[in-house]
C-alpha positions in Angstrom: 179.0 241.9 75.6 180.3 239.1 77.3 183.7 239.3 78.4 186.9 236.5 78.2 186.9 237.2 82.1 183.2 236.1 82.9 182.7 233.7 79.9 183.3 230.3 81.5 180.8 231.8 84.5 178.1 233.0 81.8 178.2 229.5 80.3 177.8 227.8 84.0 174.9 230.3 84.8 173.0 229.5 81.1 173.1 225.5 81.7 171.6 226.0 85.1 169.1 228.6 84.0 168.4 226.2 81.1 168.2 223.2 83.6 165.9 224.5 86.4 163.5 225.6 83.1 163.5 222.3 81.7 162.7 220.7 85.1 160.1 223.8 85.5 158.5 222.6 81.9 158.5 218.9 82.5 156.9 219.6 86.2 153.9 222.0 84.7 153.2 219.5 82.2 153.1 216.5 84.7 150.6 219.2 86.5 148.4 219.7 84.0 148.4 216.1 82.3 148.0 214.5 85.6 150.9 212.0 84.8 154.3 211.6 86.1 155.4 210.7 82.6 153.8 210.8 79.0 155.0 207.4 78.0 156.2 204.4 79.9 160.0 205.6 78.9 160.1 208.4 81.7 158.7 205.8 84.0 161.3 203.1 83.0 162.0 201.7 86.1 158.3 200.8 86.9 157.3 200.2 83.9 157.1 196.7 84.3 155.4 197.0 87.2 153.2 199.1 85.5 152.5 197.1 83.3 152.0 194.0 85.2 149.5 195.6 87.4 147.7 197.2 84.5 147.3 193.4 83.3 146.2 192.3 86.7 143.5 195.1 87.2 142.2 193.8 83.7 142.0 189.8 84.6 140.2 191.4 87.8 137.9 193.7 85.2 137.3 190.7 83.3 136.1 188.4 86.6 134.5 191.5 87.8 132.1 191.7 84.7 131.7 187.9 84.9 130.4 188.2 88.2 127.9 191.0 87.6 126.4 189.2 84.9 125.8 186.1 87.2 124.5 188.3 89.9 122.2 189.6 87.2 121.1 186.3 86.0 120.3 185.1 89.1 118.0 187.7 90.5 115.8 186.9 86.8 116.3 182.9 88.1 114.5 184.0 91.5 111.8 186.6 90.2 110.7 183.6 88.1 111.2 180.9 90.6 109.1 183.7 92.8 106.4 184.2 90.5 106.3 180.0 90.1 105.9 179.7 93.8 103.0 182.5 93.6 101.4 180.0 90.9 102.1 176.8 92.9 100.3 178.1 96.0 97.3 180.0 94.2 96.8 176.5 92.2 96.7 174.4 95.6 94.4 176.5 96.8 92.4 176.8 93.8 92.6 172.7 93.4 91.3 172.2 97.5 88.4 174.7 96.8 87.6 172.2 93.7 87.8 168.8 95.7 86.4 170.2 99.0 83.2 171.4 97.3 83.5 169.2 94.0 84.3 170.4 90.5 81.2 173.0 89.4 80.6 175.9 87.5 81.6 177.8 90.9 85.2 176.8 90.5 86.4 177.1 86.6 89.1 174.9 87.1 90.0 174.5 83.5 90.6 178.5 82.5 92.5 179.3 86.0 95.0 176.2 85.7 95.7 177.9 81.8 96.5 180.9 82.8 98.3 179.6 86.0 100.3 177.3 83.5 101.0 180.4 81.1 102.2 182.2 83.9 105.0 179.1 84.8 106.0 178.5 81.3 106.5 182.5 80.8 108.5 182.2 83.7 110.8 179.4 83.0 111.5 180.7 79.4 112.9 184.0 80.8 115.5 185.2 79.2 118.3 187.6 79.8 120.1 189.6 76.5 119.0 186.7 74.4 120.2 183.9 76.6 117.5 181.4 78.0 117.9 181.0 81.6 116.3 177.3 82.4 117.7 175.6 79.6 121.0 174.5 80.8 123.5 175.4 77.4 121.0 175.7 74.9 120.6 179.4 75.8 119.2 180.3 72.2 116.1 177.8 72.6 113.4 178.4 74.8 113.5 175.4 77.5 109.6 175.0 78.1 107.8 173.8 74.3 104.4 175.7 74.1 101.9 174.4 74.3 102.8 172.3 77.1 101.8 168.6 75.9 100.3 166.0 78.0 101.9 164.0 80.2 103.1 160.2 78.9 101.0 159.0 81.7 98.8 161.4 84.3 99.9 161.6 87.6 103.3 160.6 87.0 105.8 163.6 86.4 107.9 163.9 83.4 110.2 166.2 80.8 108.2 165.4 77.8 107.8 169.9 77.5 111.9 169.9 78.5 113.6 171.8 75.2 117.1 172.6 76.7 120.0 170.2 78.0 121.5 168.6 80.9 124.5 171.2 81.3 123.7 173.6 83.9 125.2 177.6 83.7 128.6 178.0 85.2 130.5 180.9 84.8 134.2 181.5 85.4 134.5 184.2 88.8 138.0 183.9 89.9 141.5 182.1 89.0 139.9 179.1 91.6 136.6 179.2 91.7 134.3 177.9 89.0 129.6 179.1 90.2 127.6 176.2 88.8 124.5 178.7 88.9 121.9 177.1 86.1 119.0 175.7 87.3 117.0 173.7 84.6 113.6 173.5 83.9 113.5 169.7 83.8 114.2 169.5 87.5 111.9 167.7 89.3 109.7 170.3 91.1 108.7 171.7 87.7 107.9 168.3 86.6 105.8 168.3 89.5 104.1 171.4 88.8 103.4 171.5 85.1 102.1 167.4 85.5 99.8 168.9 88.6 98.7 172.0 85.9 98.0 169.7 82.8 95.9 167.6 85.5 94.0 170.1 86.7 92.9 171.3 83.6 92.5 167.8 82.3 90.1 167.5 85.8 88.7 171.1 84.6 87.4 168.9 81.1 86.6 166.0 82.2 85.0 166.8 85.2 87.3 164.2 87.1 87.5 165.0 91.1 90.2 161.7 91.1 92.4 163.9 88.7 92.1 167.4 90.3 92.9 164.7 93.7 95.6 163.5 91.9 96.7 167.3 90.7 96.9 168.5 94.4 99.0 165.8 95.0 101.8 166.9 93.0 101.3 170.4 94.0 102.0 170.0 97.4 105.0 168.1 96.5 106.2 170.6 94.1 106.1 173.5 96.3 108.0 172.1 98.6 110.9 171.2 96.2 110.4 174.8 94.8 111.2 176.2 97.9 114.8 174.6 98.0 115.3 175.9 94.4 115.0 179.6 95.4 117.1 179.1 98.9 119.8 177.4 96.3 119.9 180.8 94.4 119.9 182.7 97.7 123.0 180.9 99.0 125.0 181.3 95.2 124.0 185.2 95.4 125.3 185.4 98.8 128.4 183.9 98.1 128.3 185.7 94.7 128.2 189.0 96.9 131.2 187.8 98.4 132.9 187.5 95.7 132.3 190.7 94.0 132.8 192.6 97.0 136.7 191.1 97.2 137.1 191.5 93.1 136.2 195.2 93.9 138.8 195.8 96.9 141.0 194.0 94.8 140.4 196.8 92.4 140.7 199.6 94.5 144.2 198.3 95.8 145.4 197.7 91.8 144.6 201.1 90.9 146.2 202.9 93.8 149.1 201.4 93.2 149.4 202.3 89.3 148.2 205.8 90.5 151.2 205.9 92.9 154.0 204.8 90.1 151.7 206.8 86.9 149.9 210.1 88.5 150.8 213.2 89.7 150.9 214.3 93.0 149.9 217.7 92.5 150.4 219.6 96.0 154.2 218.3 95.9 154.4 219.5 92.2 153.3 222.7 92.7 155.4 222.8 95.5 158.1 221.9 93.6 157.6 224.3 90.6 157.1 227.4 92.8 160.7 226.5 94.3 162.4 226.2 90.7 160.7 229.4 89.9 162.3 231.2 92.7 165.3 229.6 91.3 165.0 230.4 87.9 164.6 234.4 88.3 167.3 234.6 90.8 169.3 232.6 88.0 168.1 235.4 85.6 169.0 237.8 88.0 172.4 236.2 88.2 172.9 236.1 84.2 172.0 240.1 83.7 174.5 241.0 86.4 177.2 238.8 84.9 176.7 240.0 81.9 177.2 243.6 82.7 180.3 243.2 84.6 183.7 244.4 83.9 187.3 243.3 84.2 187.3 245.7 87.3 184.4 244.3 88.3 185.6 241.0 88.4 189.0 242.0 89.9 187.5 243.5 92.7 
């Protein structure tokens, strides 16, 4: 029974038993959720912090995945522009082996160039998820017509087989900074090229040692330009690596900084509980003896 002489002490006992358990509660919870608080309400004086660095980790996010789909893109753009230097060089040296020893049934001119020519158009129309690479912003339509048609006038390059547009790829990477990537299969090198492969298989026909002449030409000047093509990608995926590696830090430093304000930190929270704990059975402790005293006890 609790007596009028220890009342207002039982009462002062039960509010701090009844405090150091609620702290006790809401600390095991933050333990085992992880979270300082289960909604931004017991965070209230972060929460807009929170939440403006929850929006600032997203815009990163967003220029994060941007960036990875460049860098994506542009290792596709320089396997192809790769596999069209491979078919550059093998048709130079297929076209100096025709007009060193003449066009004969030793050298099938014709059937190489083809396939050579397959092998660049299948190149150029690579695509990535759907979207055309070489065609500028007509990523639904493959850049390169097939089959390639013949030149307005041989020897002289030209876009006649061009399908796409002017507009090169650009993708959006940072508040600042804007990556024209896109190149187009129009440019001149691939004129260059495909003209040099429709000529040697036109010499291939025809027998003609002026055209194959006339398709080494334009080889050698193609290969050339195709090298500047692929160090143009090398120096956007450098720069690209650049920028990704800064858009991750960027991350890192976002997300410590929410975890600080929004997570746990465990070892002080156990800490924490195990002192409130001790607390709360001395409290107990101290509530049993109240309870049992007596006037004379209290007297004493």
């Amino acid at each position: 029974m609790i007596r009028v002489t220890n009342y207002a002490q039982m009462n002062r006992s039960l509010n701090n038993v009844m405090e150091v358990q609620a702290r006790t509660y809401a600390t095991n919870t933050q333990i085992s959720s992880g979270k300082v608080a289960q909604n931004y309400a017991g965070i209230a004086g972060d929460s807009e912090k929170t939440l403006n660095l929850r929006s600032e980790a997203t815009r990163i996010d967003n220029y994060l995945s941007n960036a990875k789909d460049v860098d994506r893109r542009l290792t596709l753009i320089d396997q192809s522009l790769s596999a069209i230097g491979d078919a550059a060089s093998s048709l130079r040296t297929l076209l100096m082996q025709a007009t060193t020893s003449g066009l004969s049934d030793a050298v099938p001119l014709e059937q190489e160039a083809q396939g050579l020519l397959d092998t660049v158009t299948g190149a150029l129309n690579v695509s990535e998820d759907g979207r055309y690479l070489f065609g500028g912003s007509r990523t639904d339509t493959k850049p390169v017509t097939v089959p390639v048609p013949d030149p307005a006038i041989w020897g002289d390059p030209d876009a006649s087989y061009y399908a796409g547009d002017e507009v090169e790829l650009s993708a959006r990477l940072d508040d600042q900074i804007t990556m024209d990537y896109g190149i187009n299969a129009d440019r001149p090198g691939f004129q260059q090229l495909i003209g040099s492969l429709k000529a040697a298989i036109e010499a291939g026909q025809t027998g003609s040692t002026a055209m194959a002449e006339t398709a080494l030409t334009m080889v050698n000047d193609a290969i050339a330009t195709l090298a500047d093509y692929r160090a143009e990608v090398g120096t956007n995926q450098a720069r690209l690596d650049s920028i990704i590696t800064g858009h991750e830090d960027r991350k890192v430093t976002q997300e410590e900084a929410i975890s600080a304000i929004e997570n746990t930190d465990i070892p002080s929270a156990t800490i924490r509980m195990s002192n409130d704990q001790t607390i709360l059975d001395a409290s107990y402790m101290m509530v049993s003896q109240i309870n049992r005293m007596s006037l004379a006890d209290y007297l004493k």
